[in-house]
N, C-alpha and C positions, 0 to 999 in steps of 0.2 A: 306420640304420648311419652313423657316421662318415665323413667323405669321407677316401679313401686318393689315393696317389699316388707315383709315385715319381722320382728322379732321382740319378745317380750322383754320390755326395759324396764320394771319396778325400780320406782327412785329407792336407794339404799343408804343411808344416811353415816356417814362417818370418813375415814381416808386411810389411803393403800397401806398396810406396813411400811416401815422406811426398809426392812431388809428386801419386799420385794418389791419396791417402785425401786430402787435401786438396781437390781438385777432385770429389771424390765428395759430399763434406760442402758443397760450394758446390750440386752439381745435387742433392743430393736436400734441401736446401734447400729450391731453387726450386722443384720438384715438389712439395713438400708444403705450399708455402706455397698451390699452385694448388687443390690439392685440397681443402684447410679453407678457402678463400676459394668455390671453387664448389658443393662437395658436403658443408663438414660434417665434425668431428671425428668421429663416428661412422662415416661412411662410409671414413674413412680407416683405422679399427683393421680395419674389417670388410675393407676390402683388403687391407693386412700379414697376417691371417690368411689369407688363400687363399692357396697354398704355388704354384700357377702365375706369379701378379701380384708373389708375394715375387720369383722367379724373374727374371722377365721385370726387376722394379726393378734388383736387382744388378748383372744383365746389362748394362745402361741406366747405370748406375753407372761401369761400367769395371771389375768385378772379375770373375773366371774363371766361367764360369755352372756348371760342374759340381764347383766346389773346395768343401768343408767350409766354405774360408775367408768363401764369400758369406755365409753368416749371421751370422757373427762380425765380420767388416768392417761388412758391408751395416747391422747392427743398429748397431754403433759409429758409423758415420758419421751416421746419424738421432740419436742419442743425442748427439753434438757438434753437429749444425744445428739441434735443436731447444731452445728457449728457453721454459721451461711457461711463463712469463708472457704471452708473444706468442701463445704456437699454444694454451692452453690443453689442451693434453696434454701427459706426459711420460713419458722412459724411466728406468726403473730397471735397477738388473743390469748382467751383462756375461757375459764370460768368466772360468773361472776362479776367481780372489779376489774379484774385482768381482763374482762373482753373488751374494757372500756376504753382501756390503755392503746388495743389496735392499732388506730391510726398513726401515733405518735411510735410506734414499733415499726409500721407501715415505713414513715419516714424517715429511722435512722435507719433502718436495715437499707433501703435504698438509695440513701447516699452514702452507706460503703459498698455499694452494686454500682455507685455510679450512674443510675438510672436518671433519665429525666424528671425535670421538676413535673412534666404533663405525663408522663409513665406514672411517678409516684402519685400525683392527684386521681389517676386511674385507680389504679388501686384500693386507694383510700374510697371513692367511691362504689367500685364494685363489692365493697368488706358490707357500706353501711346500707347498700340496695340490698344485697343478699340476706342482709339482716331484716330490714324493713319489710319487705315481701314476704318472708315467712311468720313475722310479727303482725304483720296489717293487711298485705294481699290475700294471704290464705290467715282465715279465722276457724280453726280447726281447736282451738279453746287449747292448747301449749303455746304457753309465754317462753321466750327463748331467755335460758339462763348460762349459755353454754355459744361461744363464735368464735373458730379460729380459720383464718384467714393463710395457707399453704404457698406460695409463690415463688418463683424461679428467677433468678438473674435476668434472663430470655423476657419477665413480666409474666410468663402464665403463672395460673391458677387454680385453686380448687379451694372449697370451704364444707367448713364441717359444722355444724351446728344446732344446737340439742334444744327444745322444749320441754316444759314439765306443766303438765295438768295438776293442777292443785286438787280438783276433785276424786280423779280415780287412782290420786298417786304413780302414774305411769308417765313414762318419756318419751317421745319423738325426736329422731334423729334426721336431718336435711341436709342431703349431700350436692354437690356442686361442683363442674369443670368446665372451665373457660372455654375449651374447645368446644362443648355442650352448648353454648349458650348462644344461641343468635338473636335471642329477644329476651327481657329479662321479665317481660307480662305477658309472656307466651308462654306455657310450659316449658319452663326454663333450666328446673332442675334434672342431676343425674338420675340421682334416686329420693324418696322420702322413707323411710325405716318405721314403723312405729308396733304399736300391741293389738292395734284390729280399728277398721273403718268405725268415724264418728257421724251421729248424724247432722243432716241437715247444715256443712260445712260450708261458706261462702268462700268459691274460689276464684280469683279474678283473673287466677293467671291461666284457667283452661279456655280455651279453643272457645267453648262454648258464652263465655265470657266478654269475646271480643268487641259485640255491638252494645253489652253495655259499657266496656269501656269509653268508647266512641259517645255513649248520652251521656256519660259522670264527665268529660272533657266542655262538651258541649252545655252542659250545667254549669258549673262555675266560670265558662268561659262568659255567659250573660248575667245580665243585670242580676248582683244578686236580690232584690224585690221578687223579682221572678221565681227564684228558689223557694224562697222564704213563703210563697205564695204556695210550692208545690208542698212543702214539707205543712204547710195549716191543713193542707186537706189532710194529708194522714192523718197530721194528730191534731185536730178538730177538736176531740171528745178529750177532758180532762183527768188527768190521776190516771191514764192510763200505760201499760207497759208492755203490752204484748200486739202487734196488728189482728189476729183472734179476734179480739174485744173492740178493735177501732172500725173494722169491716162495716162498709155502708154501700147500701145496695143501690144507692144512685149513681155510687162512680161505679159500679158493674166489674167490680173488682174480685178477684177469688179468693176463700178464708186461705191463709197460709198459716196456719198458728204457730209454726215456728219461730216468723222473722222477729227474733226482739228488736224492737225501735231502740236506737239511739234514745237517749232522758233529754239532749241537747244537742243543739249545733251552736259552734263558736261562729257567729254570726261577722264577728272582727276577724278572723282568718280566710275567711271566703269574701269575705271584700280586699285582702290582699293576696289572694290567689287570681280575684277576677283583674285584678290592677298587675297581675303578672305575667296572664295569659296564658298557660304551660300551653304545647301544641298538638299531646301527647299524654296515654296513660301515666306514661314511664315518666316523664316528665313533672307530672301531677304529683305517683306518689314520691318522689325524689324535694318535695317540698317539704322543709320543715315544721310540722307541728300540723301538717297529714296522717292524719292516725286511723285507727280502727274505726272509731263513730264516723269520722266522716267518709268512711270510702264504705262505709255499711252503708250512711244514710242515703250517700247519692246512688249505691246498688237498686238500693229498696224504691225510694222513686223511681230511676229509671226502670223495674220491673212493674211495680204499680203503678204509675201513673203513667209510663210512654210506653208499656210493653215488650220491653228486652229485658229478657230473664238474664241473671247470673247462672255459673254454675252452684249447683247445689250441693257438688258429689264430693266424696274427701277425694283427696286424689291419694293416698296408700290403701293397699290392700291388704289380704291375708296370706302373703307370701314372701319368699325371698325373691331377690329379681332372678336368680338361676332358674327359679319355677318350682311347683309341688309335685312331690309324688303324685300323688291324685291326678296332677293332671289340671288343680285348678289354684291360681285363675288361668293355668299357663301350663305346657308340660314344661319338667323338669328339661335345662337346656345342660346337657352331661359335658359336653363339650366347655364350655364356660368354666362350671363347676371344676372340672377338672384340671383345666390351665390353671383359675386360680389356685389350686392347691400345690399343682405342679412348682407353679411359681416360687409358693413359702418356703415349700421345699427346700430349693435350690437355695435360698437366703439363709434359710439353717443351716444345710448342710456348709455353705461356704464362710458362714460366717467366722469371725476372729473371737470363737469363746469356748470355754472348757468341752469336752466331751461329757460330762453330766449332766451341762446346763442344757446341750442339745439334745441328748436323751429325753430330757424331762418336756422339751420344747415340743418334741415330734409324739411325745403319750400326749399331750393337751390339745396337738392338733389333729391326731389321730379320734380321740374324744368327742371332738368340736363338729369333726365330719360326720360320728358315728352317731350323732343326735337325731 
């Protein structure tokens, strides 16, 4: 299972001071210079992916520890202190426009790495699955407005990238490391961050998921006549937008009143998906102009109409991945907990900046744990 967690992210509307995104971009400097000098680029992606240590840095940073804003600052200020030539890693992305940029970041950064032309198309690949998955695989209702893409000389990886619900005002955060990943429609992620489980979340990328992957494959791989055939049964009955209301007791089908129907299928895309053959989920959503509707649509048939359920379940919880006091979902793992703090520690204490800036550094981290 993927490690969940969670933490409250009210979107906050506005940007950092310049006197303190400045003085954040000096200490998380310093802290990262200590971290690739003692432990290793590696060990440094593998930190940014644990969504506690993400936590616990911003905090440490100077920015609000429960704001949207930590990710989106906290990533920015790493992204101006780091210089790939010096640290041998680099950030792509941003917020926004700048996430769009990526790929084209992707590629100059990698050929002053000297990487391969099939390293860098790596890359650039794994930036826009890891996006597309948490946009289209998991439908958890946050649109992602936030992707930056972390990477090493070496090729590894990690990604940070933030959703926002338009409805409840709140963010979700989806963390990602290479080393994690041996399927990218298998519960793939490190962690997922967010302000508490949504209902009724269509998630393709759990376990549970699998054999309908395997009929959405098997669906567009046929005629699409055939689809088209399966999709008139659902929606048979006209002006309608919920399956609730299309439920017909001849197909012996169960009310599900949640599933919203697709309004449409692009009829000309799945006759160039069936003329493309993917052989594979992964393959599938890796097509372009593979979105939401259609990897709902072929869900919902393949649960109603062949009987392989999706997962239903959000995959974050109501905790941090260290665990709760309580006890739930998970005990409190103190060990964890504690290295990472250990760790900030050690970044503060050795880092190259005033004795004030780290006083104030270790009252906010002090703070952040005492929460």
């Amino acid at each position: 299972m993927p490690k969940t967690g969670v933490a409250n992210l009210p979107l906050h509307n506005g940007k950092a001071p310049k006197w303190l995104f400045k003085r954040m971009v000096a200490l998380s400097k310093g802290i990262t210079e200590v971290i690739i000098y003692e432990y290793g680029k590696d060990e440094f992606l593998h930190r940014i992916s644990d969504p506690f240590w993400f936590q616990a840095l911003s905090c440490v940073l100077g920015y609000d520890w429960h704001s949207s804003g930590c990710t989106t600052v906290t990533c920015g200020a790493l992204k101006e202190a780091i210089d790939p030539q010096e640290f041998g890693f680099a950030i792509a992305g941003g917020k926004g426009k700048t996430s769009r940029k990526t790929p084209d970041e992707i590629k100059q950064i990698g050929e002053l790495y000297n990487l391969s032309t099939t390293t860098i198309k790596e890359l650039i690949y794994f930036s826009r699955m890891t996006a597309k998955i948490d946009n289209t695989a998991i439908q958890d209702g946050y649109n992602l407005y936030h992707h930056v893409l972390i990477f090493s000389e070496n090729g590894k990886w990690a990604v940070i990238q933030q959703g926002l619900n338009s409805e409840n005002n709140y963010a979700r955060r989806y963390h990602w490391l290479s080393n994690h990943v041996e399927n990218f429609v298998c519960e793939p992620h490190n962690a997922i961050v967010g302000d508490g489980r949504q209902e009724n979340v269509l998630d393709m990328t759990a376990k549970q998921s699998i054999n309908t992957q395997k009929i959405s494959v098997d669906l567009v791989n046929d005629n699409p006549q055939h689809l088209k055939h399966d999709w008139a049964r659902l929606a048979k009955q006209k002006n309608q937008q919920t399956l609730d209301s299309w439920m017909n007791p001849k197909f012996n089908m169960v009310k599900l009143p949640y599933l919203n129907m697709p309004r449409s299928i692009n009829w000309q895309k799945m006759k160039e998906i069936y003329d493309i053959h993917p052989t594979n989920y992964e393959e599938l959503l890796a097509l372009r102009g593979v979105g939401p509707n259609t990897v709902r649509a072929l869900a919902l048939i393949s649960d109603l109409v062949y009987g392989e359920k999706p997962s239903w379940k959000d995959p974050v919880k109501y905790s941090f991945t260290v665990g709760g006091k309580d006890g739930v979902p998970f005990p409190v793992d103190r060990k964890a907990m504690d290295e990472s703090i250990e760790f900030l520690k050690t970044g503060i204490e050795s880092a190259n900046i005033d004795k004030k800036d780290k006083i104030q550094a270790f009252r906010r981290l002090h703070n952040f744990i005492s929460i």
